[in-house]
C-alpha positions in Angstrom: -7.5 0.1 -9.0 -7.6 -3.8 -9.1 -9.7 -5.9 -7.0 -8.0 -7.8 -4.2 -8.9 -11.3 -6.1 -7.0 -9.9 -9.4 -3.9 -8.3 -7.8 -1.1 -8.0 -10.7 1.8 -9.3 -9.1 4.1 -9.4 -11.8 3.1 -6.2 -13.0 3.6 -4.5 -9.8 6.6 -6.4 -8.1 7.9 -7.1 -11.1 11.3 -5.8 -12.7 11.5 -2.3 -14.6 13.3 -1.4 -17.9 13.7 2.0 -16.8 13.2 4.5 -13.4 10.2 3.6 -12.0 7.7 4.5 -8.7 5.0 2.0 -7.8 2.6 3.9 -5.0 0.5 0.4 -3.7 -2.1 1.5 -1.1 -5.7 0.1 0.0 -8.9 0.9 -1.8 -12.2 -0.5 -3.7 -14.0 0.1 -0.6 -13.9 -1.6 2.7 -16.0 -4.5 3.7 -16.8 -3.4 7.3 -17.8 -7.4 8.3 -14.9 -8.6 7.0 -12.5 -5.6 8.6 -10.5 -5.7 5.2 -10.5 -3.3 2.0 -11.8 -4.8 -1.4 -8.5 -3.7 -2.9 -5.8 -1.7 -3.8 -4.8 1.1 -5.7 -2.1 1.2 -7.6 0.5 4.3 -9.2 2.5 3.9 -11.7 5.1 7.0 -12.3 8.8 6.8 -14.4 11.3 9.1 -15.2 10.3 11.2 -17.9 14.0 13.7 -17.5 16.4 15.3 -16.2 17.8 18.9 -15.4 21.4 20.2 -14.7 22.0 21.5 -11.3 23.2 24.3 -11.4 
C-alpha cells in the first residue's frame, strides 16, 4: 500500500524485465471530507512458468 503523496511511479508504470501484472486499486482509507481515498494498493505478480498443453 503506498500513500497517495508517495505513489511509485516508476516502479509501477515503469518497464519489466520479465512477464509481469500490476493490480493498482484505491485504498489507505477514505477521507469522507475530501470524497477521495488516502491511497492505493498496489499488486505485483510475474511469471513464475509454464505448462505444455496437452
Amino acid at each position: 500500500m503506498y500513500a497517495a503523496d508517495a505513489f511509485p511511479d516508476k516502479k509501477v508504470y515503469g518497464r519489466a524485465s520479465r512477464p509481469e501484472l500490476r493490480l493498482i486499486t484505491c485504498g489507505g482509507g477514505f477521507d469522507k471530507a475530501k470524497q477521495e481515498y488516502l491511497g492505493n494498493v498496489v499488486v505485483f505478480a510475474h511469471l513464475t512458468g509454464t505448462k505444455p498443453r496437452h
